[in-house]
C-alpha positions in Angstrom: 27.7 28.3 -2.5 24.8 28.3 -5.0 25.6 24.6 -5.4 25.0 24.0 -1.7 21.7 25.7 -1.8 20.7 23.8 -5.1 21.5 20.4 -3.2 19.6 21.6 -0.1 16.7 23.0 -1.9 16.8 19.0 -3.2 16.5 17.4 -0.4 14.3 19.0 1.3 11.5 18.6 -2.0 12.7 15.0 -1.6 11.4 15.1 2.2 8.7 17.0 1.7 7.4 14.6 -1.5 7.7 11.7 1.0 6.0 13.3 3.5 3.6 13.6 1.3 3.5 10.1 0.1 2.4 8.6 3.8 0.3 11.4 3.7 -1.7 10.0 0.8 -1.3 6.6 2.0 -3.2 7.7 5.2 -5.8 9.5 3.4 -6.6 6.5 1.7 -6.8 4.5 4.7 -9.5 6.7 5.9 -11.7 6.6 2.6 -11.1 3.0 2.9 -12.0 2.6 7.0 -15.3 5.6 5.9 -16.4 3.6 2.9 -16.8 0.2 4.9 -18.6 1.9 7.6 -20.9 3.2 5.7 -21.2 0.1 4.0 -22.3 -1.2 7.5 -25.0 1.3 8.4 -26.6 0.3 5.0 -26.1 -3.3 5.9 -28.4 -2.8 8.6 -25.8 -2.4 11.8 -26.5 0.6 14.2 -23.6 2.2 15.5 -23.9 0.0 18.7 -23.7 -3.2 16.3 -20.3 -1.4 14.8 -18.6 -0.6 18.0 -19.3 -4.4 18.9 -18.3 -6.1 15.7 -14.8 -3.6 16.3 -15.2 -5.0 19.8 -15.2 -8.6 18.6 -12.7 -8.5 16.3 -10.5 -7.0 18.7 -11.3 -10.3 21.0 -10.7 -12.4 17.5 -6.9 -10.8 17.1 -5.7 -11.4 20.5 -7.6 -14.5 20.6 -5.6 -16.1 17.5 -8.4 -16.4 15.6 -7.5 -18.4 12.2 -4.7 -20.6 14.2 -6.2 -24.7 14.0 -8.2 -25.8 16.7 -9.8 -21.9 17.5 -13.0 -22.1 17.6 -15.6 -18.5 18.1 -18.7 -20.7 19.1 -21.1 -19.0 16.9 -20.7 -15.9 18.8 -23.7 -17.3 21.4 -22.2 -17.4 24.4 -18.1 -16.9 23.3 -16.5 -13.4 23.2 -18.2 -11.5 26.0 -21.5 -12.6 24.4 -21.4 -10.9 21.1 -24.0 -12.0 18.9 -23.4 -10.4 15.6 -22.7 -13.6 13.8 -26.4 -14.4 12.9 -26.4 -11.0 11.0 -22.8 -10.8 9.9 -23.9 -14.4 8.0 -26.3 -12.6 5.6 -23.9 -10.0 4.2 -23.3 -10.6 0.8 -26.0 -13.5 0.5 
């Protein structure tokens, strides 16, 4: 009986260290996602600017942005009229 409780007792820290694993892989997808918006604000982009750039790449991944032929259009009049290109194009310049 001792034995079963030993093998349960096992499995269950097995579980638990898993759970704890996507856990920790979560955490650091929110220090990641925290970091780069911060990164943003000091960049310059209000929190208006953020929620559009989210906005646009949104409209980018459904889009198929990155397949040949796609083309944004500079952001001017493309993508319900975002027009964060002109600043995204001095990041890291």
């Amino acid at each position: 009986m001792l034995k079963f409780y030993h093998i349960t007792f096992k499995n269950s820290v097995k579980q638990v260290k898993q759970q704890l694993s996507v856990l920790n892989a979560y955490n650091e997808q929110q220090k990641l996602a925290v970091t780069t918006l911060i990164n943003l604000q000091l960049a310059g982009f209000s929190e208006k600017d953020i929620n559009e750039l989210i906005g646009l790449v949104t409209a980018w991944n459904k889009s198929g942005i990155g397949v040949p032929g796609f083309s944004q259009g500079n952001g001017r009049s493309s993508m319900n009229g975002f027009k964060l290109d002109d600043k995204l194009i001095g990041i890291g310049h």
